[in-house]
C-alpha positions as CSV (number, residue, x, y, z in Angstrom):
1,X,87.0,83.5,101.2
2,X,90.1,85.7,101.8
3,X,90.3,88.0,104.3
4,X,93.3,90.3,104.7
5,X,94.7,90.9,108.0
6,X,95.0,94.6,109.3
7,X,98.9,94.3,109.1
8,X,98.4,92.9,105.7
9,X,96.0,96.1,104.3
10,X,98.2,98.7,106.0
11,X,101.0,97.0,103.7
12,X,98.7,97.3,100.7
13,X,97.8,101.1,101.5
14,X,101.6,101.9,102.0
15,X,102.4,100.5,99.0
16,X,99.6,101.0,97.0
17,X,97.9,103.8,98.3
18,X,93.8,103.9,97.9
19,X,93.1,100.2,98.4
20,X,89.1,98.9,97.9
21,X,88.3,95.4,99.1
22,X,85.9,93.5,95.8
23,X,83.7,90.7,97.3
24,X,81.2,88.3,94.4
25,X,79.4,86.4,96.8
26,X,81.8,84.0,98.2
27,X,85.3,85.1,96.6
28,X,86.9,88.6,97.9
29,X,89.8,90.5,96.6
30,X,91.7,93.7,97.1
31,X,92.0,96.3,94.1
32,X,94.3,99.5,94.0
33,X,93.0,102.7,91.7
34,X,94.2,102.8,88.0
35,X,96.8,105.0,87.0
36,X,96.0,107.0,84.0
37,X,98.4,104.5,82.0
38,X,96.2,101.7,83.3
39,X,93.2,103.9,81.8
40,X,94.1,104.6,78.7
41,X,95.0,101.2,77.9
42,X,92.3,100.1,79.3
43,X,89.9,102.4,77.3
44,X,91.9,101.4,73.6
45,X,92.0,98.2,74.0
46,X,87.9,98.7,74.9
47,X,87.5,100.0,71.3
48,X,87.5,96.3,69.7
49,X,86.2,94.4,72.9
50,X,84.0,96.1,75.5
51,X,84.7,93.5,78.0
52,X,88.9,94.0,77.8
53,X,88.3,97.5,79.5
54,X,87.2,95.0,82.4
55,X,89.9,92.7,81.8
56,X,92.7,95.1,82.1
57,X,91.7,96.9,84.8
58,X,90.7,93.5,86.9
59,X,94.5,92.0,86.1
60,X,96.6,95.2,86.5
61,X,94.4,96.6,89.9
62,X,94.4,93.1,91.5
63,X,96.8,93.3,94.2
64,X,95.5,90.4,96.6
65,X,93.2,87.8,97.5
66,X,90.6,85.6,95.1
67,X,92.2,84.9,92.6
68,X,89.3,83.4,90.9
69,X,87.5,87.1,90.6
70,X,90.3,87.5,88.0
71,X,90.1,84.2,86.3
72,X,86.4,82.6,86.3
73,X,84.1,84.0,83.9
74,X,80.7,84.1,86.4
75,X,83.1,86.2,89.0
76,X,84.8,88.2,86.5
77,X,81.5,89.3,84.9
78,X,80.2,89.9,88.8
79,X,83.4,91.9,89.1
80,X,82.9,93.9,85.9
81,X,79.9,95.5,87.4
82,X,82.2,96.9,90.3
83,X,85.0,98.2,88.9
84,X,84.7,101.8,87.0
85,X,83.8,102.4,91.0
86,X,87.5,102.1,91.1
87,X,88.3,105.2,88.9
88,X,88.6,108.0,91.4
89,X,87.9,111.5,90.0
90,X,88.3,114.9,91.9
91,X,85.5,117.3,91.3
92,X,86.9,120.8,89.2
93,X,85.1,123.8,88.0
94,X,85.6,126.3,85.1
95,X,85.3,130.1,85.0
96,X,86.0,132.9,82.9
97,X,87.9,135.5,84.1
């Protein structure tokens, strides 16, 4: 199983930012938030195949480790579960004035 070092995820967070470690049983990897490009893409190509939403957002967020989470259908599907945790959303509020 991989298993970043601390210099190695302090690396990742300076170059990545937000940085979330992704374990399926034995394989582990290291996934970085989707920009809004990364999103939309994600959510048209979505509209034909429900499972490319996962797909896109697995290849273009992997930044290290397993790469079998990626690649290997029973990990991927494991993955899939995991990964709209990624999308991080800031809470807002609407009033009338």
């Amino acid at each position: 199983m991989y298993t970043p070092s601390k210099e190695e995820i302090e690396e990742l967070k300076a170059k990545h930012g937000d940085i979330f470690k992704l374990t399926v049983e034995d394989k582990c990897c290291i996934m970085r938030t989707p920009s809004r490009k990364e999103l939309s893409y994600a959510s048209k190509s979505a509209e034909k195949d429900p499972l490319s939403f996962n797909d896109v957002i697995l290849k273009n967020c992997f930044v290290a480790g397993d790469t079998e989470i990626r690649d290997n259908d029973a990990y991927f599907l494991g993955a899939s579960q995991k990964l709209a945790d990624l999308v991080q959303v800031k809470q807002a509020t609407l009033e009338k004035l």
